[in-house]
C-alpha positions as CSV (number, residue, x, y, z in Angstrom):
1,X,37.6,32.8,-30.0
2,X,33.6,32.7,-29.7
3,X,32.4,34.5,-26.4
4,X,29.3,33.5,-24.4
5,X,26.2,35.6,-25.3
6,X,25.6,35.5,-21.7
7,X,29.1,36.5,-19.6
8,X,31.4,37.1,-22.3
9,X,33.4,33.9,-21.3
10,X,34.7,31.6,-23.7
11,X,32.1,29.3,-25.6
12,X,31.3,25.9,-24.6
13,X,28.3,25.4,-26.9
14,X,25.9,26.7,-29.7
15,X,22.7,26.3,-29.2
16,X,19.8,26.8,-32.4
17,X,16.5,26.2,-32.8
18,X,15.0,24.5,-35.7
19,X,11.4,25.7,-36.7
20,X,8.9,22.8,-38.9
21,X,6.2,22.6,-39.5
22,X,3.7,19.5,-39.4
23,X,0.6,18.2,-41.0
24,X,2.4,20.2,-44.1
25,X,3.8,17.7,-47.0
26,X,6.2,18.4,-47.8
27,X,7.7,19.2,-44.0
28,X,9.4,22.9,-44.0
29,X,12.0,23.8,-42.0
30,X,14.2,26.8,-40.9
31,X,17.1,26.9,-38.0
32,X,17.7,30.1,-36.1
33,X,21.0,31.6,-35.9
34,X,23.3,30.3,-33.3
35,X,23.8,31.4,-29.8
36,X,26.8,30.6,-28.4
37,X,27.1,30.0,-24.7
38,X,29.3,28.7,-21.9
39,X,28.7,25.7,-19.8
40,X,27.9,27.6,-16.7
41,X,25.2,30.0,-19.2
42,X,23.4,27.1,-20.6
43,X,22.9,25.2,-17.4
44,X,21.6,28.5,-15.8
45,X,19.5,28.7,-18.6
46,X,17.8,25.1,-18.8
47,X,17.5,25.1,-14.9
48,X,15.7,28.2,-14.6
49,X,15.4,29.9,-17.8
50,X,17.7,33.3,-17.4
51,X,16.3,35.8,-19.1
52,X,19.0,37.6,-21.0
53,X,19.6,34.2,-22.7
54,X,15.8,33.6,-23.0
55,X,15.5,36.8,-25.2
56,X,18.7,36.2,-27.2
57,X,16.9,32.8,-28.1
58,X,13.5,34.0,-29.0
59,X,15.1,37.0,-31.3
60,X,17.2,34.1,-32.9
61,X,14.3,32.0,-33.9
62,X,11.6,35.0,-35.1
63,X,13.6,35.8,-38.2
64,X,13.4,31.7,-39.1
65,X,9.9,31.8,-38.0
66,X,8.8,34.6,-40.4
67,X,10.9,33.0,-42.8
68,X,9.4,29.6,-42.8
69,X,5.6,31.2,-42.7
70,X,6.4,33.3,-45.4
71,X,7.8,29.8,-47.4
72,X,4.5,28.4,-46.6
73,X,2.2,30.8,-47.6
74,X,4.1,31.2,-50.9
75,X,3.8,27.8,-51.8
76,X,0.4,27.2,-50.8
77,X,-0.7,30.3,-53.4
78,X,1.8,28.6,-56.1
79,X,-0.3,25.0,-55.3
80,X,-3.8,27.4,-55.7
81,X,-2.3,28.5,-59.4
82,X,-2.4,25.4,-60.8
């Protein structure tokens, strides 16, 4: 059984956070990994932002945000080759 990141109790939900980007054609996109979190966790969390869940969110998403830049520029300098 899946434990809250936040309390240790048993998981209600996963939250993840996708990462696109616009005015880019084709559209890129990247999802974090998930966070899993109880129901009283992600209420605490969307009504007043806790911070221990806070962080655990904004570590999930920079590895898909370097990620997705790092797509980008790569296929920008592949576009420039041609």
């Amino acid at each position: 059984m899946k434990l809250c990141n936040g309390c240790n109790r048993p998981v209600d939900y996963s939250v993840c956070t996708v990462v696109s980007t616009n005015r880019i054609s084709p559209r890129f996109q990247k999802c974090s990994k998930s966070i899993p979190l109880c129901m009283t966790c992600l209420d605490a969390f969307v009504a007043g932002g806790d911070v221990q869940i806070a962080e655990s969110l904004r570590e999930s998403i920079r590895p898909a945000f370097t990620a997705l830049v790092q797509h980008v520029e790569t296929s920008f300098k592949s576009q420039q080759v041609r």
